[in-house]
N, C-alpha and C positions, 0 to 999 in steps of 0.2 A: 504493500500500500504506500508506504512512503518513498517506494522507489517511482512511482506511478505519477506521486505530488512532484516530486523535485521534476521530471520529464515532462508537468504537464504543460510548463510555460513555450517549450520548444516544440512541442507538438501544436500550443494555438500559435505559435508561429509559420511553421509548415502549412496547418489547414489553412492561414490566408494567406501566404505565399500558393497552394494551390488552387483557393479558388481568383486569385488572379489570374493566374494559368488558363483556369478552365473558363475565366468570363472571355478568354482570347480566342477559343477554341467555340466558344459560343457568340460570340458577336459578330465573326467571321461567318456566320449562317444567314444573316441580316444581308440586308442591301439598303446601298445608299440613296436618299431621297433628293431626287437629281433636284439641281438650286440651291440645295441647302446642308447644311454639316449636321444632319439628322437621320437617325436611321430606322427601319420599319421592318416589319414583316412581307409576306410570306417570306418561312424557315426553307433555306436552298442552297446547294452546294457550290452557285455559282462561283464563287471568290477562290473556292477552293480548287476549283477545274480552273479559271485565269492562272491561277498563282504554278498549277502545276504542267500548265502549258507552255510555261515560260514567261518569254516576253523579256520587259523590258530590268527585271529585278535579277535575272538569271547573273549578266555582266558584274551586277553590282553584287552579290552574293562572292561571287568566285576573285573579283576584287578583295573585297572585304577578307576572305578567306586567307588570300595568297600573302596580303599584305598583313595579316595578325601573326600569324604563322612565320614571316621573313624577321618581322619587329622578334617577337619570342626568343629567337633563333640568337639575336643579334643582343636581344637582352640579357641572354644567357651567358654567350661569348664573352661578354665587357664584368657583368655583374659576378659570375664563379671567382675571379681571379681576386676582386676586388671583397666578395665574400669571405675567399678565404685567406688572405692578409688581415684581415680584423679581427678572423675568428685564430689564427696561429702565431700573429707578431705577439714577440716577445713586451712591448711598452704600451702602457697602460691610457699612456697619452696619445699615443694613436690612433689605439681600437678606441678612445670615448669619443676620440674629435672628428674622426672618419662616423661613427653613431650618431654624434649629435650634429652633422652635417645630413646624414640619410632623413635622417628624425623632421629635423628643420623644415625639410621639401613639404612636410606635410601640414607643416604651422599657415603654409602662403595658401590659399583658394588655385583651381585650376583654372579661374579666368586670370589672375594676376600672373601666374604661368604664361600662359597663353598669350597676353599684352607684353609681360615682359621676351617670350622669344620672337615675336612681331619686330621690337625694338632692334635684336641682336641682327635676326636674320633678313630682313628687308634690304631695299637697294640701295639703301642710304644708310643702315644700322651701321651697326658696331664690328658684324665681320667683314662685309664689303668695303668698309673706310679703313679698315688694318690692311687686309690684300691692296686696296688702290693704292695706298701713302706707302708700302712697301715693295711697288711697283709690280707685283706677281700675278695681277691681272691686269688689261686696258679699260673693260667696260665693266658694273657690276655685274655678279653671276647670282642670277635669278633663284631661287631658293624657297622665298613663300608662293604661294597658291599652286605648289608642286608636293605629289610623295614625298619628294625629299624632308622639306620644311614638314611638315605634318608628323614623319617619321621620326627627324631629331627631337621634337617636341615629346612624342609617346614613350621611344624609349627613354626621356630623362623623367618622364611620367612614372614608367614600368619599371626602374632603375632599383628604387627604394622596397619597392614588394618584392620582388625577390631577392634581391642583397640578405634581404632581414629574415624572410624565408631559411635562404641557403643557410646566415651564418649559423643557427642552431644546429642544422644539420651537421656541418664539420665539427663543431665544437663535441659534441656528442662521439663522434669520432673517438675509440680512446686512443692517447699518447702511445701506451706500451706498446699498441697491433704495429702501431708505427718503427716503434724503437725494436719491436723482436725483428720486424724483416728484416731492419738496416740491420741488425748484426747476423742475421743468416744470409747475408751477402748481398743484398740488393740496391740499387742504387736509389739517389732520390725519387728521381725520374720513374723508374720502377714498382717504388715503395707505392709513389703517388696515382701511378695506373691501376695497380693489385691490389692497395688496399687504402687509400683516402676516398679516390675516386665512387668506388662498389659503392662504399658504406653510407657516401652521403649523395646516391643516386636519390634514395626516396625523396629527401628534401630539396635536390633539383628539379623533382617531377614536379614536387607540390607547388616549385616557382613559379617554374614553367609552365603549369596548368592555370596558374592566379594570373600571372602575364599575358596569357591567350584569351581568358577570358573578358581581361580587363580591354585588350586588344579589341576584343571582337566587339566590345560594345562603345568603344569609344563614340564618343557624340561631338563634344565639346571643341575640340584641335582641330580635327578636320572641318568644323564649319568656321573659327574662325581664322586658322592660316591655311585652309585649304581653298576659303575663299568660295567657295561653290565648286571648285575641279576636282577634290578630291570628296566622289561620295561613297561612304560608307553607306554598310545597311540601318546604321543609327540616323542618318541622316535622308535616308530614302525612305525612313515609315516618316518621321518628323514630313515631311514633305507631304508625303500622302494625307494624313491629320490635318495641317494647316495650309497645305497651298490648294492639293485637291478636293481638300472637306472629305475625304473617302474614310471614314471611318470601320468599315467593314475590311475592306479590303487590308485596310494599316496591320488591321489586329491577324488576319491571318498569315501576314509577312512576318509581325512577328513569332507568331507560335511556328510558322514553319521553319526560322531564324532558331529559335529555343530547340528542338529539335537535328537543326543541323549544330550547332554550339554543344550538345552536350555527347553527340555522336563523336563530335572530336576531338573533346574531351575524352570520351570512351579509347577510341585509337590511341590517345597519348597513352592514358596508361599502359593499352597491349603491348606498346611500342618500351614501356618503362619497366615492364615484367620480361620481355623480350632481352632488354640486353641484361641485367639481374641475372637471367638465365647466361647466358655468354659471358659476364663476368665470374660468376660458380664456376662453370665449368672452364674455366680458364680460355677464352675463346678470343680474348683481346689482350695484348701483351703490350 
């Protein structure tokens, strides 16, 4: 009974996390009342045959997809490294000041983000006036209302979740598995492929899955340094809501959205259990 009281707060939180769900999966049945941002009956599947016919949402799914998925990837590259120097240096003062710089990112709002990398990266900012006064380019090199700019923006977004993700995971690592290889011969390099690497896969997954996910719903950076060129699926329901009034239609993009997000989600982890296995079995050297 009382284990039933303590789970009962996270279970009324579930039930209305799914019946948001399901209001998507049910609104998507409506159709929208041409003129107006109102929706009506008769109950029909049409939204759901558009959505699965394609069209015009197909580009911007596999966008969205390619481009969470490359960020991730890219997040992870820069972030492990930088994880684990905070979680292994020796000085005290480094690991808190590298922390409380991770930390900070999350004191600023993600519009002030946002305004501030406008500032940096635009044709007149901060990096184009270093390159021109340094003579390294002729003309400024264009950066906002491109991937790129959008890009730099999310991974210094996605930086801090998984940085703070990871560093648990090494740290938990223990010293000794370390220190027995080195003395049964192995090198750093070695040590660090056979047994740092394995041990703090799970808490790279866990990064890497908070980072995709955060990836895949980005709203925010692509509308304002993407400028309208760069649309996300956050920003193609947002459109559908307010520019087309389609209200049916929106919500079935999203649940269809919800459904491919947690599909690959699913894939990561095969893909997480997948080398686990190849690590055990010695399969990466």
């Amino acid at each position: 009974m009382k284990r039933n009281l303590v789970a009962l707060p996270a279970m009324v939180v579930l039930a209305v996390l799914a019946g948001a769900y399901g209001s998507f999966f049910a609104t998507g049945l409506l159709r929208q009342v041409p003129g107006t941002a109102s929706v009506a009956g008769p109950l029909s599947l049409d939204n759901y045959l558009r959505f699965l016919a394609g069209g015009g949402q197909v580009p911007v799914f596999l966008d969205t997809f390619g481009f969470a998925v490359l960020l991730t990837l890219i997040t992870a590259l820069i972030g492990y490294p930088l994880a684990y120097f905070i979680a292994r240096t020796e000085s005290r003062f480094l690991r808190v000041f590298f922390l409380a710089v991770l930390v900070a990112t999350f004191l600023s709002g993600s519009v002030t983000r946002a305004y501030g990398w406008m500032v940096i990266l635009g044709n007149r900012g901060l990096l184009n006036s270093l390159l021109l006064n340094a003579g390294l380019i002729e003309q400024p090199f264009r950066i906002l209302y491109r991937q790129l700019g959008v890009g730099i923006a999310l991974v210094h977004f996605l930086l801090p979740f998984f940085v703070l993700t990871v560093v648990g995971g090494i740290r938990n690592v223990p010293r000794a598995l370390e220190e027995a290889s080195r003395d049964l011969g192995c090198g750093p390099a070695r040590t660090f492929m056979r047994v740092t690497l394995p041990l703090s896969l799970p808490a790279v997954a866990e990064g890497m899955a908070l980072s995709l996910a955060l990836a895949l719903s980005a709203f925010l950076f692509p509308l304002m340094l993407g400028g309208g060129r760069v649309r996300l699926v956050a920003n193609y329901i947002y459109d559908q809501i307010f520019v087309a009034f389609d209200i049916p239609f929106a919500a079935v993009v999203s649940a269809g959205f919800l459904v491919c997000s947690c599909a690959a989600l699913l894939v990561m982890a095969g893909l997480q259990r997948l080398l686990l296995r190849r690590f055990a079995t010695g399969g990466l050297t």
